[in-house]
C-alpha positions as CSV (number, residue, x, y, z in Angstrom):
1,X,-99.8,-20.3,75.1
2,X,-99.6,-24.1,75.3
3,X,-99.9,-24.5,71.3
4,X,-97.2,-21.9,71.4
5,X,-94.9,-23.6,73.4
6,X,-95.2,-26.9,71.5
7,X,-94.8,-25.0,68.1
8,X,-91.6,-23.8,69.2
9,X,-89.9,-27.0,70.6
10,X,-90.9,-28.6,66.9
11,X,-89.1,-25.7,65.4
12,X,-86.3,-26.3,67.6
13,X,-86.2,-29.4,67.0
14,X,-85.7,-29.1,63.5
15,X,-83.3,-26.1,63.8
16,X,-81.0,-28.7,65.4
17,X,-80.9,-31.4,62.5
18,X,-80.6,-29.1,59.8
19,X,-77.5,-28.0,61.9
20,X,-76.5,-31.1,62.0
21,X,-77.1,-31.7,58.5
22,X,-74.8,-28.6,57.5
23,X,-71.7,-29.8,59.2
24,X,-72.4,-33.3,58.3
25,X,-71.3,-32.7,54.7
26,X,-68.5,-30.0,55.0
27,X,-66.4,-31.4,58.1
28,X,-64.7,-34.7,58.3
29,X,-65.2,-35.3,54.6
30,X,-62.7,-36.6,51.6
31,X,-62.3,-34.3,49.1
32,X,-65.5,-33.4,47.0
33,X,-64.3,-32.6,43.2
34,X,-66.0,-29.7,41.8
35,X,-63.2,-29.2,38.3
36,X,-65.8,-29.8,35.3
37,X,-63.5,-31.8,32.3
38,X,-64.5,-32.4,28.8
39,X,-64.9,-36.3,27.9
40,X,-62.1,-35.7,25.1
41,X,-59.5,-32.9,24.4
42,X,-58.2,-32.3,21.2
43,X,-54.1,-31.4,21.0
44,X,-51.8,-31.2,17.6
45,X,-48.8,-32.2,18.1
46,X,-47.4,-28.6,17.1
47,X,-49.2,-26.9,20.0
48,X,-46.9,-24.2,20.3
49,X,-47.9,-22.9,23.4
50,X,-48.2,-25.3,27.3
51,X,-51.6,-27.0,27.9
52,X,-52.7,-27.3,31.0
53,X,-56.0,-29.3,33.4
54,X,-57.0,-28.1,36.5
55,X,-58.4,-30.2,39.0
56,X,-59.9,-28.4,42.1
57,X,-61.6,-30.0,45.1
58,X,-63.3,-28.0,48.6
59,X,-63.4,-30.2,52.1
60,X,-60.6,-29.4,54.1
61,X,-56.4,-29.1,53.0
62,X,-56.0,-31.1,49.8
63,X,-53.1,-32.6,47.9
64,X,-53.4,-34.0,44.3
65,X,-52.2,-36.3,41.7
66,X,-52.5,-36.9,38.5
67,X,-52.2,-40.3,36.7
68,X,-52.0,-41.8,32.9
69,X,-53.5,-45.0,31.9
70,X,-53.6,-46.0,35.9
71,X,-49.9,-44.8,36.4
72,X,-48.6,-42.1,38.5
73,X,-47.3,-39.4,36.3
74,X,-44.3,-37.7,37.9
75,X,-42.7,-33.9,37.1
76,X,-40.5,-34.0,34.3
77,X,-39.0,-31.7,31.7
78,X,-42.4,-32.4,29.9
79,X,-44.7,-32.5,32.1
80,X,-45.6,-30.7,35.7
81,X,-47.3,-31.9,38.1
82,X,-48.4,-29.4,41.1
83,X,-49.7,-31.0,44.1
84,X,-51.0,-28.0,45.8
85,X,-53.2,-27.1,43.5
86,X,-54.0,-29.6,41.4
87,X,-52.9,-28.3,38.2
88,X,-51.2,-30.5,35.4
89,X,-48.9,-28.7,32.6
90,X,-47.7,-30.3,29.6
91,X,-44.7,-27.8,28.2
92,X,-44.6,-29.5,24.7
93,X,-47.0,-31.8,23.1
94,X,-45.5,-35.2,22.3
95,X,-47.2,-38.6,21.1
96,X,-46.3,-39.5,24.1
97,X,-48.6,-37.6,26.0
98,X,-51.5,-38.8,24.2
99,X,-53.6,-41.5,26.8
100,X,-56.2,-41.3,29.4
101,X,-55.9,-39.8,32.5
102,X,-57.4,-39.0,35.7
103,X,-57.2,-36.7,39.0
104,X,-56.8,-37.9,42.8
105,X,-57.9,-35.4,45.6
106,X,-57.0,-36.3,48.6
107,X,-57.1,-35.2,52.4
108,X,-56.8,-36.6,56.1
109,X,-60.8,-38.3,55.6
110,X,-60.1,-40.1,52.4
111,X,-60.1,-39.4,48.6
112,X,-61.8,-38.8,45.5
113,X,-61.2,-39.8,41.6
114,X,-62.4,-37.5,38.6
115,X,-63.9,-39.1,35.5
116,X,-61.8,-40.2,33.0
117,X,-60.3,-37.7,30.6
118,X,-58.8,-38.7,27.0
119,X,-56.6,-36.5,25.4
120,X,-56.3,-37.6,21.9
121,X,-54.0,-36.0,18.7
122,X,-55.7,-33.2,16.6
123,X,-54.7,-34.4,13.4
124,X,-55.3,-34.7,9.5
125,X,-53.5,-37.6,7.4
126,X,-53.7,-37.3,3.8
127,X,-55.3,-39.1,0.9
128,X,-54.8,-42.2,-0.6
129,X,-55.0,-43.7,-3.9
130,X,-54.8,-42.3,-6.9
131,X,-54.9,-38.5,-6.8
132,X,-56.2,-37.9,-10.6
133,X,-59.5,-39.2,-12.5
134,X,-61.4,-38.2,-15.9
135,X,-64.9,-38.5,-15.7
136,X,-67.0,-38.9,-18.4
137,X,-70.9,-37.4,-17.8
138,X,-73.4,-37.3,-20.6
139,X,-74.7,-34.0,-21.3
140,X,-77.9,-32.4,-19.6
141,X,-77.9,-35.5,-17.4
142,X,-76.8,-35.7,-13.7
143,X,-73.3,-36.6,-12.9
144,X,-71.4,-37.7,-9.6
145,X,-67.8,-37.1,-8.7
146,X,-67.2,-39.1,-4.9
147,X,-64.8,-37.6,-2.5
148,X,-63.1,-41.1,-1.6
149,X,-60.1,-42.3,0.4
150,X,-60.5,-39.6,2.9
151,X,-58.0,-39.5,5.8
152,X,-58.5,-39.7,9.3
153,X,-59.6,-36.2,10.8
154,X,-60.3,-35.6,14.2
155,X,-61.8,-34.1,15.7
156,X,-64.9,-35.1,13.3
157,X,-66.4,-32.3,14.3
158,X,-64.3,-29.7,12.6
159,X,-63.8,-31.4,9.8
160,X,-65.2,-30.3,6.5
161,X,-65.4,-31.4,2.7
162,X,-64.6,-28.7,0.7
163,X,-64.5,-28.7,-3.5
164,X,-62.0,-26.5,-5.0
165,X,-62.5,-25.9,-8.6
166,X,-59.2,-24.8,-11.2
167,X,-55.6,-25.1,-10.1
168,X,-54.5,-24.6,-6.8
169,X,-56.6,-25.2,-3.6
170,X,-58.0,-21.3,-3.2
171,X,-60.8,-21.5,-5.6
172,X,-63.9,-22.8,-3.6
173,X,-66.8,-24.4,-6.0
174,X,-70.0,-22.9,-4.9
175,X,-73.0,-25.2,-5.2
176,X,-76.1,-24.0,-7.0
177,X,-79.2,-24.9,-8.2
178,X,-77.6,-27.5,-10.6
179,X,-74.4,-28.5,-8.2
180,X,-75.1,-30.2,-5.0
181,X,-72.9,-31.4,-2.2
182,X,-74.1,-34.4,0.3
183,X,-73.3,-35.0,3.7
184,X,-70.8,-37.7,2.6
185,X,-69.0,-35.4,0.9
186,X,-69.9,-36.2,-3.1
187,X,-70.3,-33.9,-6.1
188,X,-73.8,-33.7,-7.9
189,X,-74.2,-31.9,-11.3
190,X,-77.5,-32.2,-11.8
191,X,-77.7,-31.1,-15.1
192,X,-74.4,-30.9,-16.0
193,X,-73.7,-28.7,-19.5
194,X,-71.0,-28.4,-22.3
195,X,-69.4,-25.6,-20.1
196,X,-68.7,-27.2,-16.8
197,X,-65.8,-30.2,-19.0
198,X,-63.1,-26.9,-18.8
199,X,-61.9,-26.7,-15.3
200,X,-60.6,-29.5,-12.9
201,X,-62.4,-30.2,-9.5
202,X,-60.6,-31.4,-6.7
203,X,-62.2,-32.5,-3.7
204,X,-60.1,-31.8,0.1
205,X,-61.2,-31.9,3.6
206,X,-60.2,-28.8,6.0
207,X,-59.4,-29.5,9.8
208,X,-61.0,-25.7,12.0
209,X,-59.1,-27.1,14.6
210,X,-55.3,-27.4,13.0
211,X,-56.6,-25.1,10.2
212,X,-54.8,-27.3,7.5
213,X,-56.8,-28.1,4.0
214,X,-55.8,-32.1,2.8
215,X,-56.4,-32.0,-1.0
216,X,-57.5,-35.5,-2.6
217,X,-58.5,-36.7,-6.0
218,X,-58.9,-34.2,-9.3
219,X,-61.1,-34.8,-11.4
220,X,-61.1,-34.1,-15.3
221,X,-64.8,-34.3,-16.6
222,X,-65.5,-35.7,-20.3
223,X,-68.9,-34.5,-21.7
224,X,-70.4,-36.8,-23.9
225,X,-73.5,-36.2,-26.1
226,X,-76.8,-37.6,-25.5
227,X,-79.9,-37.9,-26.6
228,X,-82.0,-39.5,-24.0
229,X,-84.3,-37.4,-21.6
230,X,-83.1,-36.3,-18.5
231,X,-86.3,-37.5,-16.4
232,X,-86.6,-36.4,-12.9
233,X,-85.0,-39.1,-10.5
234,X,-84.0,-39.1,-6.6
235,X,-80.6,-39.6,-6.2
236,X,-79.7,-39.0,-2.7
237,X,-81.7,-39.0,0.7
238,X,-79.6,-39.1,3.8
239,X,-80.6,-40.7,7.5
240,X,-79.0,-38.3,10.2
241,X,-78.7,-38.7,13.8
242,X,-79.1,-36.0,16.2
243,X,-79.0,-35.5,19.8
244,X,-81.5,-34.4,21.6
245,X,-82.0,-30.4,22.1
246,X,-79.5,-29.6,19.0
247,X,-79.9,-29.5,15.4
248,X,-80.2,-31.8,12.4
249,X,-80.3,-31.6,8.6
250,X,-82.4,-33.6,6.6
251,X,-81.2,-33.9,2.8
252,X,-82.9,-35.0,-0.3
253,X,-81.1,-34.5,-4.1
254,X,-82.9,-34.6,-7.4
255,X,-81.4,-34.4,-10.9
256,X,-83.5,-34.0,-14.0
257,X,-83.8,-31.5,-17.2
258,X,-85.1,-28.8,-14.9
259,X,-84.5,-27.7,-11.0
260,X,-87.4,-29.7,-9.3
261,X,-89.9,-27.8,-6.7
262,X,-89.2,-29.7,-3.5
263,X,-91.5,-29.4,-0.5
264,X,-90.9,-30.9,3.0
265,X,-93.9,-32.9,4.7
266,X,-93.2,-33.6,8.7
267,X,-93.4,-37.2,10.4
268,X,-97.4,-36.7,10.4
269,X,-98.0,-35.4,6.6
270,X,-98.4,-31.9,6.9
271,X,-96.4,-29.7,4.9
272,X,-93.4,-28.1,6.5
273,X,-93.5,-24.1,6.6
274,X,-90.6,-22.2,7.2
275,X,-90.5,-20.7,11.0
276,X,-88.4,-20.7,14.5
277,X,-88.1,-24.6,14.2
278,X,-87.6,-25.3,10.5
279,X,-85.6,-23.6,8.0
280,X,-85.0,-24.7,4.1
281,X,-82.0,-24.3,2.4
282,X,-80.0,-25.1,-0.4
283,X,-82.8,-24.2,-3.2
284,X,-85.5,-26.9,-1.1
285,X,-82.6,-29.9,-0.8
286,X,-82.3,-29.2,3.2
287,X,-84.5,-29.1,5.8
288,X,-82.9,-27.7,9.3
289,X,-84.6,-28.3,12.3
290,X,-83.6,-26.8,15.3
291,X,-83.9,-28.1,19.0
292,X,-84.7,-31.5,17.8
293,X,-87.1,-33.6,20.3
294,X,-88.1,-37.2,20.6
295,X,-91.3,-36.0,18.9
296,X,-89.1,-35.5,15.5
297,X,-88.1,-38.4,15.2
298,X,-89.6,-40.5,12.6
299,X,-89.7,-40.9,8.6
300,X,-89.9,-37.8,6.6
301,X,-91.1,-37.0,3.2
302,X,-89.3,-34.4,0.4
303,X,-91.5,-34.4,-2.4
304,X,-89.8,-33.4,-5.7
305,X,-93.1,-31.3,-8.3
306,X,-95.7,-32.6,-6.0
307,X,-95.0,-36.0,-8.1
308,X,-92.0,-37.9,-6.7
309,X,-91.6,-38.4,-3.0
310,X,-88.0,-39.9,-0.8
311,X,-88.3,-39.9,2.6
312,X,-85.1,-39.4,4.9
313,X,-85.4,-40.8,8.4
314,X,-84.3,-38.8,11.5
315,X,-82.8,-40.8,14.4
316,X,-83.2,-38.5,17.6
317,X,-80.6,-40.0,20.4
318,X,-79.7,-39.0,24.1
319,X,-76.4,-37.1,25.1
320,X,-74.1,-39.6,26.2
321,X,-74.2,-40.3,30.0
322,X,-70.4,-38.9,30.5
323,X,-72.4,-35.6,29.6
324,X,-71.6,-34.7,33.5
325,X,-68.0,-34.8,32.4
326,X,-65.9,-34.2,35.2
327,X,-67.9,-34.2,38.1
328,X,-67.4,-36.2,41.4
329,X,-68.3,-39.3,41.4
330,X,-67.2,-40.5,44.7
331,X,-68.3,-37.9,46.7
332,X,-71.6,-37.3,45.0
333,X,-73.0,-40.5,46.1
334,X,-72.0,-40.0,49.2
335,X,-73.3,-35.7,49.6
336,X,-76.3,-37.1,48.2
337,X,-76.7,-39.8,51.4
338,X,-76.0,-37.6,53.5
339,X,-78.7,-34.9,52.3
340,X,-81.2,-37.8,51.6
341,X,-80.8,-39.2,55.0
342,X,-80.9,-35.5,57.0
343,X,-84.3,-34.7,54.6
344,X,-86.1,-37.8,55.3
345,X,-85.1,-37.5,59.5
346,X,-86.2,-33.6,59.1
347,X,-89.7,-34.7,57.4
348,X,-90.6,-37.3,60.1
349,X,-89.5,-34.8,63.0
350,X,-91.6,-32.4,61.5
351,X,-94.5,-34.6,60.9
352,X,-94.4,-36.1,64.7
353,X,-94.2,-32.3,65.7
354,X,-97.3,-31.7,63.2
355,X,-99.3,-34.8,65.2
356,X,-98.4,-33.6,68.6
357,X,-99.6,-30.7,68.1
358,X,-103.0,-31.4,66.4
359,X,-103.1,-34.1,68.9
360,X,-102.5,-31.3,72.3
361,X,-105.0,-28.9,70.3
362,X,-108.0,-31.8,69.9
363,X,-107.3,-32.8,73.8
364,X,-107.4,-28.9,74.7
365,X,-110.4,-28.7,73.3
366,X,-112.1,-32.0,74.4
367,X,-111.4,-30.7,77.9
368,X,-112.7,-27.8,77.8
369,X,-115.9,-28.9,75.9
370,X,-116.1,-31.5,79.0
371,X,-115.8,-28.3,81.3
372,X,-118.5,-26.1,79.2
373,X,-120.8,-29.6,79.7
374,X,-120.3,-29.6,83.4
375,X,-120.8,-25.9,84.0
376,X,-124.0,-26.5,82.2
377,X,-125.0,-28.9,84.3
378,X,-124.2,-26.7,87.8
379,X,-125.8,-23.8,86.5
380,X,-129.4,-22.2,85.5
381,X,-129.3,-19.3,84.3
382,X,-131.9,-16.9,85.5
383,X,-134.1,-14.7,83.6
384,X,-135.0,-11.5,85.2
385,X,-138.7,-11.3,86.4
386,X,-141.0,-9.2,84.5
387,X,-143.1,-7.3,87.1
388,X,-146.8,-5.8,86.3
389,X,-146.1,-3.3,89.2
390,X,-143.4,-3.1,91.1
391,X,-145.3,-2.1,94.5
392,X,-147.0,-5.8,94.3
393,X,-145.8,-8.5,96.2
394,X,-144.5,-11.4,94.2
395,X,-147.0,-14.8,94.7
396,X,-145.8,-17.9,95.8
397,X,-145.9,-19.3,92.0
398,X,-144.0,-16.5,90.9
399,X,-141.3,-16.0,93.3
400,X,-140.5,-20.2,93.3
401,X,-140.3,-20.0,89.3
402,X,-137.1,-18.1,89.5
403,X,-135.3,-19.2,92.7
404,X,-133.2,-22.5,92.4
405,X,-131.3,-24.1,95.3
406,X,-129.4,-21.4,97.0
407,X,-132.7,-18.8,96.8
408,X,-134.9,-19.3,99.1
409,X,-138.5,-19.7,97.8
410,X,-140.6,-19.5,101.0
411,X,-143.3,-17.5,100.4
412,X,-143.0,-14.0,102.5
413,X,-145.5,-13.9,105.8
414,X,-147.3,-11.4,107.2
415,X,-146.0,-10.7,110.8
416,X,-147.8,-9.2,113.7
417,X,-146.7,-6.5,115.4
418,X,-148.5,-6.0,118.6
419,X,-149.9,-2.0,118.9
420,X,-147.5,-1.2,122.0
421,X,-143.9,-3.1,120.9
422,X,-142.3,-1.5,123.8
423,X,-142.5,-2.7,127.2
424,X,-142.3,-0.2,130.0
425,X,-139.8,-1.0,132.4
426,X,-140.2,0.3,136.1
């Protein structure tokens, strides 16, 4: 009963704090941001429709405001600002409303800021320089036509090289086993032949985002005849970067008389095999590899006929530490305090609970291993007397072996008893 009693008031105990605990951090708090914003957003200039942030914080009544490069922004014809709830508008996308900006929650406790957010110009310039270019490639031998002067396109990410081949810019030039593409963005013929001088190729970039196509430089090839041998040569290996838990491509390019066998070799030597994590592509040139890890980074090897090797390097990096975009940073450090604080006072309450009770248990049973002694002490315990016949009397010896203290161990006399025990009275 007492170990139940004890048990209880620890429980209790702890009850209370992690009541305390739970109001601690959801009453007389500023405003904890919970919006989740992207480090950059993307907006052409021709939106044609309103583009809008929302910034949303819980503790209490809240009001908001918005700012741009540190300034208040205010509701215009442009722009609208809603303070209830937080929300920013933009009716028509300007230059002007390109900048960095960031969201104030506040209530009667305080406030909180939201991480910086840039909203940057989805754009595509064009090229420069000169727009036409002959090219003169000697026959059966490799041949290289750069995609240069290429505009500003953002964002990088949906941006793509694209070769058109003939007039116009809907023709797309396929590569195959003797025309290659690298990651720059440059055209390999391999092994180029008396029928690829006809047509023009003209190299462009396409924007997913605007979905606009910016056409640069045409080139005019000139096929000149040759008798040398087209040995097998490397001509292109890249170095990629990737972050950590996506994908990369590792590229190697060989030119030569004949399309090389090319096999991949992994940071260790062993030869790559397709599977979940690797896949090869482009006739051997490319090795994917998904869900890249620190343990992939490192120097690779594409060997070209099991005779020439390049090795590409893969650089594996972090995500970049605004990867929590948008969350709370005032308020987390402090939610965090407060739970850190309330966790550590609940662990030693429990723990002193934990030693009290061990302690009353041991103490419990000390005492009543001192009573069990005493009782020991007080007490004989008698064995019942075995009899031979139970119309004998007991003898002395036998009677006193049994009897302790309160028994009395005299030994039973015989008593006279006169013939006539009654006296006559007259």
């Amino acid at each position: 009963m007492q170990k139940c009693k004890t048990f209880s008031k620890v429980i209790f105990y702890i009850q209370t704090i992690v009541h305390l605990c739970e109001g601690s951090h959801k009453k007389n708090l500023p405003p904890l941001i919970t919006s989740v914003f992207e480090a950059e957003y993307f907006v052409p200039v021709s939106h044609s429709y309103p583009f809008s942030l929302h910034c949303k914080a819980e503790n209490g009544i809240i009001s908001y405001k918005w700012f741009k490069n540190n300034s208040k922004i205010q509701t215009t014809d442009q722009v609208v600002v809603n303070e209830s709830s937080g929300d920013i508008t933009f009716r028509k996308i300007t230059k002007d409303c390109f900048g960095t900006y960031h969201c104030l929650a506040e209530n009667q406790h305080g406030a909180s800021v939201s991480l910086f957010v840039n909203i940057k110009e989805a754009a595509l310039g064009v090229f420069l320089g000169r727009t036409n270019e002959t090219t003169k490639c000697e026959m059966f031998h490799h041949c290289k036509f750069p995609c240069s002067n290429m505009p500003n396109c953002e964002p990088s990410k949906e941006c793509k090289i694209e070769w058109k081949i003939g007039t116009g810019t809907s023709n797309p030039l396929r590569t195959s086993k003797k025309i290659a593409i690298d990651d720059r963005g440059d055209l390999h013929f391999l092994n180029i032949e008396r029928s690829d001088e006809g047509p023009n190729y003209n190299c462009g970039i396409w924007n997913e985002k605007i979905q606009r196509f910016a056409k640069g430089t045409t080139y005019t090839v000139e096929i000149i005849e040759s008798n040398a041998t087209n040995e097998l040569k490397g001509i292109w290996r890249n170095t990629p970067k990737a972050v950590l838990g996506e994908s990369a491509t590792l590229q190697c390019i060989f030119s030569g008389s004949s399309v090389p066998n090319i096999q991949w070799l992994n940071t260790n030597g062993s030869l790559i095999e397709p599977n979940s994590k690797y896949k090869i592509e482009q006739y051997g040139r490319e090795l994917l590899i998904h869900n890249v890890t620190f343990d992939d980074e490192g120097e690779y090897a594409c060997v070209a006929n099991s005779t020439l090797p390049m090795n590409p390097y893969l650089n594996v990096t972090t995500p970049p530490i605004f990867a929590d975009t948008g969350s709370r940073f005032m308020m987390k450090s402090l939610r965090y305090a407060v739970i850190t604080v309330c966790s550590t006072i609940m662990a030693i309450v429990f723990t002193m609970g934990v030693i009290v009770l061990i302690k009353r248990v041991r103490r419990e049973r000390s005492n009543n291993e001192r009573v069990n002694e005493e009782d020991n002490e007080r007490y004989t315990y008698i064995e019942d007397p075995v009899y031979s016949n139970s119309h004998n009397e007991l003898s002395e010896n036998e009677y006193s072996s049994h009897c302790y203290e309160e028994v009395s161990c005299d030994t039973p006399k015989r008593m006279k008893v006169d013939d006539n025990p009654y006296t006559l009275v007259d």
